[in-house]
C-alpha positions in Angstrom: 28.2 59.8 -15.4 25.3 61.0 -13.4 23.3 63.1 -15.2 20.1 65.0 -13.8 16.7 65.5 -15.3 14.9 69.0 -14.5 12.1 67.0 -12.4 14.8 64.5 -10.5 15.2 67.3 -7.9 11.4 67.6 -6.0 11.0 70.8 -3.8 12.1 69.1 -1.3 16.1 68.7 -1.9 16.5 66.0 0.7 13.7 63.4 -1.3 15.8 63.8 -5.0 16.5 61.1 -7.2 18.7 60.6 -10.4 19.7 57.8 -12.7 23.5 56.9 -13.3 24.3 55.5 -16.1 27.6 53.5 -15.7 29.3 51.9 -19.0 31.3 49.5 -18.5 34.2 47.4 -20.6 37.2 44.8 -20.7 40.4 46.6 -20.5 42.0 44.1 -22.8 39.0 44.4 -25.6 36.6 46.3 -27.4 32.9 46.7 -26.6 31.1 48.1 -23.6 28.0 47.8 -21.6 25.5 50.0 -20.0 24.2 49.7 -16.4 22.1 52.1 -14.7 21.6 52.5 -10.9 19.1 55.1 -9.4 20.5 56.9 -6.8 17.9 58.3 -4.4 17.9 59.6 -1.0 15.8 57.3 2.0 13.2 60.2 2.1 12.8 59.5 -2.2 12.8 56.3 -1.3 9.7 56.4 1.4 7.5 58.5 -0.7 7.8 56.4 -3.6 6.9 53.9 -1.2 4.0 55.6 -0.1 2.8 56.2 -3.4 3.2 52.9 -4.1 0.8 52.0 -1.8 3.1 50.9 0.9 5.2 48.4 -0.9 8.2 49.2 -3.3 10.8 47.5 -5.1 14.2 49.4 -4.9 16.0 46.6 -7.4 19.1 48.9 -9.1 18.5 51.9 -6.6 21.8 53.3 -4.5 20.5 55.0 -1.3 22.6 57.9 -0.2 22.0 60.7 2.2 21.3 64.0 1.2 24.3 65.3 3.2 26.8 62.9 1.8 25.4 63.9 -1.9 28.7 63.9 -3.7 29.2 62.8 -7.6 32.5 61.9 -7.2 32.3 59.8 -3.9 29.1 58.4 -5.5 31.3 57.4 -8.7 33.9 55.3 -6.9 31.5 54.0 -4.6 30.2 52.4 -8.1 33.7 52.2 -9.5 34.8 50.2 -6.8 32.1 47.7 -6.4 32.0 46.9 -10.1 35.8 46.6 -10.5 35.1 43.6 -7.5 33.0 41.8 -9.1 34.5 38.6 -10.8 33.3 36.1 -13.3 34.6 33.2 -16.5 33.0 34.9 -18.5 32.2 38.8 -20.0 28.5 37.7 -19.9 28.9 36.3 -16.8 30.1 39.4 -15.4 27.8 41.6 -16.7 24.7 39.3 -15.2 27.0 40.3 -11.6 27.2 43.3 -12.4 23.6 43.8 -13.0 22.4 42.7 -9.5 24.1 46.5 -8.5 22.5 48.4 -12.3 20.0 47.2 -14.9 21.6 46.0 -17.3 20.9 47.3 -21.1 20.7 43.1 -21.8 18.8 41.9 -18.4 16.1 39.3 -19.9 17.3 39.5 -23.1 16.4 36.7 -24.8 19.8 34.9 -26.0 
């Protein structure tokens, strides 16, 4: 589930970033959906900041500390929070769901 790019770790191993890609789908049906959720640590997340000239939007980011970097807690962290989420409807949920990862349909036109 989380998969690492060469550049997501910078020299600095505290300030690393990666993107999770979470697919998610009924139990009781086919189909599936893809979310993904940036997980960064704070000090990623204050140099992208910076660079962004003081101002950034973390929409879809997880913030984690460097010494709690572990895939697995990570993954039920994300497990757990998306097996909370309720809704009528499949579409329904997946617009919940997609406040926590962007969703592979967010603004699609429908």
């Amino acid at each position: 589930m989380l998969n690492p790019t060469p550049q997501t770790f910078p020299a600095d191993p505290a300030g690393f970033a990666l993107n999770a890609r979470v697919i998610v789908g009924p139990s009781d049906a086919e189909g599936e959906e893809s979310f993904d959720v940036h997980v960064c640590t704070p000090e990623w997340l204050a140099t992208a900041c910076d660079r962004a000239g003081g101002m950034y939007s973390a929409r879809h980011h997880l913030v984690v500390n460097f010494d709690d970097f572990d895939q697995r807690k990570i993954r039920d962290w994300l497990v757990a929070r998306i097996q909370a989420v309720e809704a009528e409807t499949w579409s329904e949920l997946c617009e919940r769901i997609g406040r926590l990862g962007y969703w592979e349909f967010e603004d699609y036109p429908s």
